[in-house]
C-alpha positions as CSV (number, residue, x, y, z in Angstrom):
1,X,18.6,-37.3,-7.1
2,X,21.2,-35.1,-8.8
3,X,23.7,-37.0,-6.3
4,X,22.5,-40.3,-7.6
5,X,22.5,-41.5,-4.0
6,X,25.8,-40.9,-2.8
7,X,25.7,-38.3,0.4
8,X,29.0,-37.3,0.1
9,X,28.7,-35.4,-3.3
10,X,28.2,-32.6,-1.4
11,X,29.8,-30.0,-3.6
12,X,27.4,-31.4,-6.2
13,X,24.2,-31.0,-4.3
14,X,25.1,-26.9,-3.2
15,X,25.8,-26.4,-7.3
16,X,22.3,-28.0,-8.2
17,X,20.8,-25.8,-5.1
18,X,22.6,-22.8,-6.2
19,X,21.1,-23.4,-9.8
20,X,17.7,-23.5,-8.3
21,X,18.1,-20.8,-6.3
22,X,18.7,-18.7,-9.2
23,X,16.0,-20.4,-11.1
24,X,13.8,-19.0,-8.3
25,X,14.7,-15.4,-9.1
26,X,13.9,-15.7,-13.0
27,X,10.5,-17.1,-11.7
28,X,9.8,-14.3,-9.5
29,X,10.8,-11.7,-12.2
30,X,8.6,-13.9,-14.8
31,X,5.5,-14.1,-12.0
32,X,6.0,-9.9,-11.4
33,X,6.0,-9.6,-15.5
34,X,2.8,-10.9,-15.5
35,X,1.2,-9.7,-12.8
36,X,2.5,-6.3,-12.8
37,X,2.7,-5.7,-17.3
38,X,6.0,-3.2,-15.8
39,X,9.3,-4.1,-17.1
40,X,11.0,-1.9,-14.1
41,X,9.2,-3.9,-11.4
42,X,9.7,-7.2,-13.0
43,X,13.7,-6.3,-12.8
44,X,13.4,-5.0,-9.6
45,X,11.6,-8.2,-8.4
46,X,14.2,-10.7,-9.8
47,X,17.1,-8.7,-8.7
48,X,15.8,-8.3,-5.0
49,X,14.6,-11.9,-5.1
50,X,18.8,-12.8,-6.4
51,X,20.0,-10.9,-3.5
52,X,17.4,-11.6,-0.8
53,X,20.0,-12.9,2.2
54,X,17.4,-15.5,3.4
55,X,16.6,-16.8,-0.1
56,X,20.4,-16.8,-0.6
57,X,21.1,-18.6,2.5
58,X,18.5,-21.3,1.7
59,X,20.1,-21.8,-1.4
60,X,23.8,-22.3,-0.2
61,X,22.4,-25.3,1.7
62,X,21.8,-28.5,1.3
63,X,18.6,-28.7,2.4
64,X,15.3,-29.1,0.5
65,X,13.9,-25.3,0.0
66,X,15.3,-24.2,-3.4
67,X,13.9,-27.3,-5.2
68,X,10.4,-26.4,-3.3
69,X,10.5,-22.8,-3.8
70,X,11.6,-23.7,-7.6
71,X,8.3,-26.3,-8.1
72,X,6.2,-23.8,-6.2
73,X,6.5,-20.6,-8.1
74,X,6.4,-22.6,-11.3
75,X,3.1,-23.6,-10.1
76,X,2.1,-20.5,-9.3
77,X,3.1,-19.2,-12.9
78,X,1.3,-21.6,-14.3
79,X,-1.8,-21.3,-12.0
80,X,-1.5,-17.3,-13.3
81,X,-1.4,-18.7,-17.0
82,X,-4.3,-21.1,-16.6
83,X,-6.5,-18.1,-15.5
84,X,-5.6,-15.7,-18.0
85,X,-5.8,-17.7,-20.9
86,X,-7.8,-19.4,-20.1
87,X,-6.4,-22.8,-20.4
88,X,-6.9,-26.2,-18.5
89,X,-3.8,-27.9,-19.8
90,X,-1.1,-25.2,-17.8
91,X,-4.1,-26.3,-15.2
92,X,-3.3,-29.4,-15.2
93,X,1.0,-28.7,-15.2
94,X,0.5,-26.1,-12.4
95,X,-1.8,-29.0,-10.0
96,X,1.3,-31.5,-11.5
97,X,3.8,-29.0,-10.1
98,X,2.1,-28.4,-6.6
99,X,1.9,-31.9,-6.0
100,X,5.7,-32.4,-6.1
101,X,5.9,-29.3,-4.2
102,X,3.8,-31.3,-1.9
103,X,6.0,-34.3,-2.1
104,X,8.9,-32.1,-1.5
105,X,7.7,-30.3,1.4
106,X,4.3,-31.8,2.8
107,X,3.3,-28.7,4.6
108,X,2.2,-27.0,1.0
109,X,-0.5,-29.7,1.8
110,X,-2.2,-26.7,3.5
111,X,-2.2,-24.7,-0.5
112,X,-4.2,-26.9,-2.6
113,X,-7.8,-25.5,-1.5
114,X,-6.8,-22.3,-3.4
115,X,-6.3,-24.7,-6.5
116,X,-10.1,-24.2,-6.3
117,X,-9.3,-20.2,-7.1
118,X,-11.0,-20.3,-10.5
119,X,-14.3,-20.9,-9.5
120,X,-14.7,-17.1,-7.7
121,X,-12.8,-15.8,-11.3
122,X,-16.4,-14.1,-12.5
123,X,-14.4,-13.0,-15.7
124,X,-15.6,-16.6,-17.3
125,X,-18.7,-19.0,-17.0
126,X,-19.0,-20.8,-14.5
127,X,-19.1,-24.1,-16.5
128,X,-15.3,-22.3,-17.7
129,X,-14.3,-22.1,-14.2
130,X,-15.4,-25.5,-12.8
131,X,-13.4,-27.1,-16.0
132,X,-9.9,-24.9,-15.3
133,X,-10.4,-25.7,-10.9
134,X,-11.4,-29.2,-12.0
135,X,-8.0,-29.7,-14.3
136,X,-5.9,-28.1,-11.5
137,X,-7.0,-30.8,-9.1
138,X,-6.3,-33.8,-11.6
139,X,-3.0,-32.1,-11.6
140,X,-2.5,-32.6,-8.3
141,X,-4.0,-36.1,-7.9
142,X,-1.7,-37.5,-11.1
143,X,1.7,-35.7,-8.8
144,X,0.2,-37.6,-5.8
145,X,-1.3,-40.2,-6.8
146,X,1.7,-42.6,-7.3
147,X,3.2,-41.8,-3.8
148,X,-0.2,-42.7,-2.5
149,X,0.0,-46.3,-3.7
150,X,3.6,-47.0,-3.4
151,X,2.9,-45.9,0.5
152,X,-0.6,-48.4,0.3
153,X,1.2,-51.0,-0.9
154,X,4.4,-50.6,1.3
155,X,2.7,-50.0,4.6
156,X,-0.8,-51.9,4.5
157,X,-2.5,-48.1,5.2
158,X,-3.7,-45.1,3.9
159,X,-0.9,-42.4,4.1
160,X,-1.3,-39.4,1.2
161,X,2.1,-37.9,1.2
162,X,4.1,-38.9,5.0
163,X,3.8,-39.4,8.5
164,X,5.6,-36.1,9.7
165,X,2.0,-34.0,10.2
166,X,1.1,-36.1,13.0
167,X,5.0,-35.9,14.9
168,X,5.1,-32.8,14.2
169,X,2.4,-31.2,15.0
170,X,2.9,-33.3,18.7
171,X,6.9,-32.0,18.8
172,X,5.6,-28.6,18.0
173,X,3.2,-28.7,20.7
174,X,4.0,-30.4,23.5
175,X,6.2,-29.7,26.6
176,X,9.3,-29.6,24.7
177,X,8.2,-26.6,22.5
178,X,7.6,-24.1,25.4
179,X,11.1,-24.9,26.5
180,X,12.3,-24.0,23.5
181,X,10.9,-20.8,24.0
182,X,12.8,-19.8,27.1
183,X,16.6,-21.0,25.6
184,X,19.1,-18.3,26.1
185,X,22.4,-19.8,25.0
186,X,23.2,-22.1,22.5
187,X,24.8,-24.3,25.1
188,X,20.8,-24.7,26.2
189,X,19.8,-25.4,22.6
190,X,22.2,-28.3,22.4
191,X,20.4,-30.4,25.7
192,X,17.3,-28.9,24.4
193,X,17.9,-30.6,21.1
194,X,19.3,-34.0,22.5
195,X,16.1,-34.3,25.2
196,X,13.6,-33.0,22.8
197,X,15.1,-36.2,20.3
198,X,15.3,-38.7,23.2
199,X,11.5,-37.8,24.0
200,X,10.6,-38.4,20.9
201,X,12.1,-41.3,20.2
202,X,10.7,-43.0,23.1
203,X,7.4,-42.0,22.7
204,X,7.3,-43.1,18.8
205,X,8.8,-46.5,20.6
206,X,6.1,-46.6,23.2
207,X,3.2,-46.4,20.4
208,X,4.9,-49.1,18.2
209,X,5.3,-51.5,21.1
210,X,1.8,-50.6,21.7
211,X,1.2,-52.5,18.4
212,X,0.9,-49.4,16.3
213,X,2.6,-51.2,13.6
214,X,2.9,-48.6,10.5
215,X,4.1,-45.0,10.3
216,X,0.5,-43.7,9.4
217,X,-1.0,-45.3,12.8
218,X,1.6,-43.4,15.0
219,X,1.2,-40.1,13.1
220,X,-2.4,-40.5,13.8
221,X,-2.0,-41.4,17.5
222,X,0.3,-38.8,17.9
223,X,-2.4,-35.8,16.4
224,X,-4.7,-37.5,18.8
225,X,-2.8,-37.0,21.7
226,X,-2.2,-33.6,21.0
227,X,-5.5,-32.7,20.3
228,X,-6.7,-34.2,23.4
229,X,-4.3,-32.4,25.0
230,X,-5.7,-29.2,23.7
231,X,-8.7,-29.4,25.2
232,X,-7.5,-30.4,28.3
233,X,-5.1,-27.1,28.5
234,X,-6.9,-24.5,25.9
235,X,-4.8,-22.0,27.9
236,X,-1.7,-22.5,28.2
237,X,-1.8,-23.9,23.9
238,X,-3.2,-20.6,23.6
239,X,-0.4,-19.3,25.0
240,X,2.0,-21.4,23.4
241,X,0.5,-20.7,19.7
242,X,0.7,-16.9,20.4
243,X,4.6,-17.5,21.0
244,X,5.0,-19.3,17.6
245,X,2.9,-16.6,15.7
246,X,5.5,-14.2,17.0
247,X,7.9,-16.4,16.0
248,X,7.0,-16.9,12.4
249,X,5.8,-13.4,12.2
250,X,9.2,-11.3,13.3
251,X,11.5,-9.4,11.1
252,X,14.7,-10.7,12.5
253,X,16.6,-13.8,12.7
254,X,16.5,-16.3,16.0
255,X,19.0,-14.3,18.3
256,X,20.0,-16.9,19.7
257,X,21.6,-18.6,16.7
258,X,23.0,-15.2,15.1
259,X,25.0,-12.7,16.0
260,X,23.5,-9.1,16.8
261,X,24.9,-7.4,13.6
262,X,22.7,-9.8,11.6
263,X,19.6,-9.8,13.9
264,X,19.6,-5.8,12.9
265,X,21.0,-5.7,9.5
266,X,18.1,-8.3,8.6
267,X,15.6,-7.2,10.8
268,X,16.0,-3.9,9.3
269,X,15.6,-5.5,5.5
270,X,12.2,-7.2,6.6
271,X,11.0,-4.5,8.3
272,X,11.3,-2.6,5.1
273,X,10.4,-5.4,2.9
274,X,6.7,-5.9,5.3
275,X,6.0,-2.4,4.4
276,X,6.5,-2.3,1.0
277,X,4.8,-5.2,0.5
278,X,1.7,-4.3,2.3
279,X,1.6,-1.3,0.2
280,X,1.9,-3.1,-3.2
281,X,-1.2,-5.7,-1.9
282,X,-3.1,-2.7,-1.2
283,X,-2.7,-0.7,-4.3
284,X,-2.1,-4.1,-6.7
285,X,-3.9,-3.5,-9.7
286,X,-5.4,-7.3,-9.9
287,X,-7.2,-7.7,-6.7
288,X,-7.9,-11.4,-7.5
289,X,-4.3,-12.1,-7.5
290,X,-3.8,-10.0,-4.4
291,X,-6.2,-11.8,-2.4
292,X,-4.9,-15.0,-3.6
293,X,-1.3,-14.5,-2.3
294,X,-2.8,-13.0,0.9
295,X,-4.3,-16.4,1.1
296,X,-0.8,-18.4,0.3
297,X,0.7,-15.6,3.2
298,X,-1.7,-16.7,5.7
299,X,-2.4,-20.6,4.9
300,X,1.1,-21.1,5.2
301,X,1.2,-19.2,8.5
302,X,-1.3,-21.4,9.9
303,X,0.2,-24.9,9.0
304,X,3.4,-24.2,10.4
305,X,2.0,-22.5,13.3
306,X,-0.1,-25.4,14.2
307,X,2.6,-27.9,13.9
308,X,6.6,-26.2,14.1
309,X,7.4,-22.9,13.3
310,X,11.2,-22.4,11.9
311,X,12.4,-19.2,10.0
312,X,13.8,-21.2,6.9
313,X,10.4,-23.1,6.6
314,X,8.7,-19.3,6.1
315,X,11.3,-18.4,3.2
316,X,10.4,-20.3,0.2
317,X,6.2,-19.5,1.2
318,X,6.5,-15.8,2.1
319,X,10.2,-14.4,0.8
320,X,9.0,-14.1,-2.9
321,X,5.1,-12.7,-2.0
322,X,6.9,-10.1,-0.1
323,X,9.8,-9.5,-2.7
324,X,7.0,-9.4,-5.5
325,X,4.4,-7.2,-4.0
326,X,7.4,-5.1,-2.6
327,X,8.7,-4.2,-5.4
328,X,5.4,-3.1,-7.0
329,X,5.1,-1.1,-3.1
330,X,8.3,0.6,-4.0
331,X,7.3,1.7,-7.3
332,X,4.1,3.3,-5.7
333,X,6.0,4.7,-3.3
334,X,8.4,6.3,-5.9
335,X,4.9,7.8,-7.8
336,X,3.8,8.9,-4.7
337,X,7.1,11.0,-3.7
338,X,7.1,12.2,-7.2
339,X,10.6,10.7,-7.6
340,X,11.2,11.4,-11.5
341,X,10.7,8.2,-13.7
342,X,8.7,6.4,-10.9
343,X,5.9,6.0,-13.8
């Protein structure tokens, strides 16, 4: 949008991202404010969440991530807000918010059960709770409600948000995948890349002259197929999901697509960052929210494990839990060293 539809305005498109990018980091330092009621941690937060080299490099792109990661923390903010108050109107903005996330980047699909989150809150009546779950929902149906229709009314058929669930969750498991998987060169990536497109394109092509006729149908033929397939080979998918979960899971960049000084300089930053952060969700002082961005952590996991795991796709969902609850975990460690000023 903020290239008004010309591609080449490329310069303007990494200045709007950049923006964002650092939009994210105020949000981070807002969201730790609030969750934290420490003005060190909530500098420490933004700060680490400004120089973060993944969030950094998402933002440098032009690619979708900063726009989502901007829509999603706001969300989340305003999720925090609704809660506290309490207050079903930032309900409604944060459900508004998530469903452009959505619209953004479909996978946050796999988010919008927590919207339900108030109802366990035991710090209001129940009728209190239903009311702020109830206006985070309409949030979310007024965000994706229009694209709804417009696809309805485009396509003849029911599609909420887009057809990529279905291809990708067949790309992600199918033959192609494992492949993937055994690369060593980046010479291999590139025929891996052109067959992997080439099989896709003629299966999509075989479904439509099927007589699959709309974007929807194949999606669903496609998560058919794989499912199918599934139960045909529980092993070696099994196998093949255990591979991805490393994949999402690891500190370090893809080797194969960096060079070894950053695989270690990174991996070491994670590796830090993973401890830190499991220390701050231990000792958090608001369980409630703790267990909620456990729940973001590991909902987000599971969608892109199912369907294609990629290390940019974890950035925007897990990057500012980790910075966040790491910077509380550093703080704790400080107190616990004894480090002067750590309280």
């Amino acid at each position: 949008m903020i290239t008004l539809g010309h591609p080449d305005r490329i310069a303007v498109a990494k200045v709007a991202n950049a923006a964002l990018g650092a939009c994210a980091a105020w949000l981070v330092a807002v969201l730790a404010a609030r969750l934290f009621r420490r003005r060190g941690v909530a500098l420490a937060a933004g700060l680490a969440a400004a120089l973060d080299p993944s969030l950094v490099f998402v933002s440098s792109d032009v690619q979708t991530e900063p726009l989502f990661l901007a829509l999603l923390l706001a969300a989340g903010f305003l999720f925090l807000v609704c809660v506290d108050r309490p207050s079903s109107n930032f309900g409604v903005l944060s459900g508004l918010l998530l469903g452009l996330a959505v619209l953004t980047r479909p996978s946050a699909l796999a988010l919008t059960p927590l919207l339900l989150a108030p109802l366990l809150d035991r710090r209001y009546p129940l009728r209190a709770r239903s009311h702020l779950a109830a206006s985070a929902v309409l949030g979310l149906s007024l965000g994706l409600l229009p694209w709804v229709i417009r696809n309805a009314v485009v396509y003849r058929d029911f599609l909420l948000v887009s057809d990529v669930g279905g291809l990708n969750t067949w790309i992600g498991n199918g033959e192609e995948m494992r492949r993937f998987y055994d690369l060593r060169s980046l010479e291999d990536y590139e025929r891996w890349a052109a067959e992997n497109d080439r099989a896709t394109r003629a299966r999509i092509a075989g479904l439509e002259a099927s007589g699959l006729t709309t974007p929807a149908a194949v999606s669903r033929a496609l998560l058919r197929e794989t499912l199918a397939d599934a139960v045909r080979r529980p092993a070696w998918h099994l196998a093949l999901l255990l591979r991805k979960t490393w994949d999402w899971l690891r500190p370090f960049p893809n080797p194969l697509f960096w060079p070894r000084t950053v695989v270690v300089g990174i991996g070491a930053f994670y590796a830090v960052l993973y401890g830190l952060a499991l220390w701050g969700l231990a000792e958090a002082p608001r369980r409630g929210a703790a267990l909620f961005a456990a729940a973001v952590l590991l909902l987000s996991m599971a969608a892109h494990v199912a369907s294609v795991v990629s290390w940019r796709y974890r950035v925007p969902y897990w990057d500012p839990i980790l910075i966040l609850y790491g910077s509380f975990g550093g703080f704790r460690a400080r107190a616990s060293l004894g480090v002067t000023g750590a309280r």
